[in-house]
N, C-alpha and C positions, 0 to 999 in steps of 0.2 A: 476482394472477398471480405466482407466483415460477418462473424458472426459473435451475436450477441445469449448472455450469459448471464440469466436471471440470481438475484440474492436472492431467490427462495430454493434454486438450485441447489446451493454450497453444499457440501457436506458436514455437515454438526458433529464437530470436538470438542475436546475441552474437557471439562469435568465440574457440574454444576454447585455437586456437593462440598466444591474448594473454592465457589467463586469465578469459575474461569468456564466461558461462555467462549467456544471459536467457531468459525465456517471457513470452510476450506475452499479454494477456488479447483484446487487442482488434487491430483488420488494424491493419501497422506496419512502414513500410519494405517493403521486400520482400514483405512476406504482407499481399497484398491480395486487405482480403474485404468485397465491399461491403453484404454484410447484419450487417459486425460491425464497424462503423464507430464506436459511441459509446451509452451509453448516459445518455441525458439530458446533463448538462455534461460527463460523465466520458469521457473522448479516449483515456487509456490507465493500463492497470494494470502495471506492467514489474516483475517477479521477476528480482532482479538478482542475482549471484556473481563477486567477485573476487577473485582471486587477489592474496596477496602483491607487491603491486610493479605491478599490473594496474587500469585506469582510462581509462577516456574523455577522451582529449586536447580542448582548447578547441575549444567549438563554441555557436553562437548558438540561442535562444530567442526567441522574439516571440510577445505574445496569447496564453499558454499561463500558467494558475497551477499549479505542480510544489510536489507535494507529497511530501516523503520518509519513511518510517519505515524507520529501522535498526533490524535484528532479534538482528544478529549482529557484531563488532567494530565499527570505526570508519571512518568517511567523512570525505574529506578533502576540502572544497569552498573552492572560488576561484572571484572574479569579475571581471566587469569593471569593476563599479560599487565596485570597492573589498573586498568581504568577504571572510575567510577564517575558515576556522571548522573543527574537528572535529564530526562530529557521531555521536554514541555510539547503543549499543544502548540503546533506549527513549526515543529520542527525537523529535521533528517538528522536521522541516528545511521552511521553504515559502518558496519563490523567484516571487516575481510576477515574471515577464519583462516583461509591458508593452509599451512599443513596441521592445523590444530590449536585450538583456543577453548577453554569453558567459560562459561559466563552464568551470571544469573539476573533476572529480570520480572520485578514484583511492582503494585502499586503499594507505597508506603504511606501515601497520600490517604486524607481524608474522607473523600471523592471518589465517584468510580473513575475508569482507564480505559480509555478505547483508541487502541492502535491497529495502524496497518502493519502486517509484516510481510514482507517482499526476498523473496529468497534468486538469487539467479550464479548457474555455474557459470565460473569462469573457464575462459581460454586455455589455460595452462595452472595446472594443479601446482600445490607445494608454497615456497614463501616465509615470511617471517609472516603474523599476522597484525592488523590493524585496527585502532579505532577514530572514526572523528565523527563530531556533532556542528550540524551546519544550524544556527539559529534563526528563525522566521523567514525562512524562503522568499522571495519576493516572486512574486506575479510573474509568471514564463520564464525564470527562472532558470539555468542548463543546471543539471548535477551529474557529471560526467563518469561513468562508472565502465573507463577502458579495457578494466579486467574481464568485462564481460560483453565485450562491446554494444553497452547501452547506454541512453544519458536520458534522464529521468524532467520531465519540468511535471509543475503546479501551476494550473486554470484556475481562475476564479471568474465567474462568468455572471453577470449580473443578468434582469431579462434582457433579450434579445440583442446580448452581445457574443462577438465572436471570436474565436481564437483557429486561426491558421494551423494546421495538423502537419508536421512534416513528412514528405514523401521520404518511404522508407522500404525496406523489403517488409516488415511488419512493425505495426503498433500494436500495444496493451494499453488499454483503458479502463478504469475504474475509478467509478461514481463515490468520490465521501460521502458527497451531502449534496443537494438541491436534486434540480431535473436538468439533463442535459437531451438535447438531441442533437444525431450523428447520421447525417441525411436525411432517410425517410423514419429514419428507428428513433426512438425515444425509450432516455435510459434514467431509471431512480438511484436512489440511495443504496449500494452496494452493488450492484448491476455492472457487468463485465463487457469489453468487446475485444475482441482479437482481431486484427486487423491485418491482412496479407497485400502488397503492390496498393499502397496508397500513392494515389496521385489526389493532389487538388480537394484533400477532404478537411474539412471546415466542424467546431465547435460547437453549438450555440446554447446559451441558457436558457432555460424556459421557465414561464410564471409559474413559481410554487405559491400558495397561500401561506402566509405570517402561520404559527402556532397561536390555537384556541384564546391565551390569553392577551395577543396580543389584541390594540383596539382596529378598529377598521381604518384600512389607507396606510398602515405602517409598512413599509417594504418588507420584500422577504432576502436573507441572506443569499450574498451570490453561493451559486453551486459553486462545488469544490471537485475537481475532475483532476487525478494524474495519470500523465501520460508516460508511458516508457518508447524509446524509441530505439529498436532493436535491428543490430544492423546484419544479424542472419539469423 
């Protein structure tokens, strides 16, 4: 069973008048939807946008493993448990909260900020809590996240290359950037699939056209696809 989950779908958070632009995959805060509660471990997928100068003042965590990927400049993260850290475009940020952590997380940067933020509950609540930054992922990648029995990779999918999907009780998939197609369906930029009893389900990139300025015949960047592989 796959079913797919349009970026014009999301639910629109945030708060425009401070900068902070989000869309929610899943009910959050405000948009409560109690048929769109979680899919397996996965609690929320947050498409986030900041502004210059624009960021999430201190605020607590508990029982929740956050997962980051920055698409676009840099993230500026602080804790309670001591950490500070930039965290750049292409990289994995994951914050175990545990029995409780605050943190705070702004673009300090020049440049605007667009990350993913990936939330999934763990197995077993409580803990001391945690931080580490994994720097530029390489291509299929494992990022193994036991707490919540999921391990996360990164696609990069040129035209009509492909990447092998693992048989699992469910996959999460979401679109950074290009066009992917996932059988017969074909998925853009921000574009979700949920995916239940995969066997034998396969990747592929598909031709986007170069942006306006670029000249004729310049490639276009490979799609950017991550997968979560969830093992109930």
């Amino acid at each position: 069973m796959i079913s797919v989950h349009r970026s014009e779908s999301r639910y629109r958070g945030g708060d425009d008048a401070s900068g902070i632009a989000t869309r929610h995959a899943f009910s959050f805060g405000r948009f409560y939807d109690p048929d769109n509660l979680r899919f397996g471990p996965v609690l929320a997928c947050n498409e986030e946008r900041l502004a210059p100068g624009a960021g999430f003042d201190e605020h607590p965590h508990s029982h929740t493993e956050i997962v980051t990927w920055v698409v676009e400049g840099e993230l500026t993260h602080r804790d309670s448990a001591g950490h500070s850290t930039l965290v750049r475009a292409g990289d994995l940020a994951h914050l175990s909260s545990a029995a409780g952590v605050r943190h705070v997380e702004r673009n300090d940067g020049a440049g605007p900020l667009t990350f993913l933020q990936m939330w999934l509950a763990p197995r077993e609540p409580g803990g001391e809590p945690s931080y580490a930054v994994v720097r530029g992922i390489a291509d299929s990648t494992p990022y193994a996240l036991p707490a919540a029995g999921a391990v996360l990779r990164v696609h990069r999918l040129g035209t009509g290359e492909r990447a092998a999907l693992p048989d699992a009780p469910r996959l999460y998939l979401h679109v950074v950037r290009g066009r992917v197609g996932l059988g017969e369906r074909r998925l853009g930029p921000g574009d979700a699939a949920r995916v239940a009893g995969a066997v034998g389900l396969e990747a592929v990139g598909l031709e986007e056209a170069a942006p306006a300025p670029e000249p004729s015949g310049t490639p276009a960047a490979p799609a950017e696809l991550l997968v979560w592989e969830l093992a109930d």
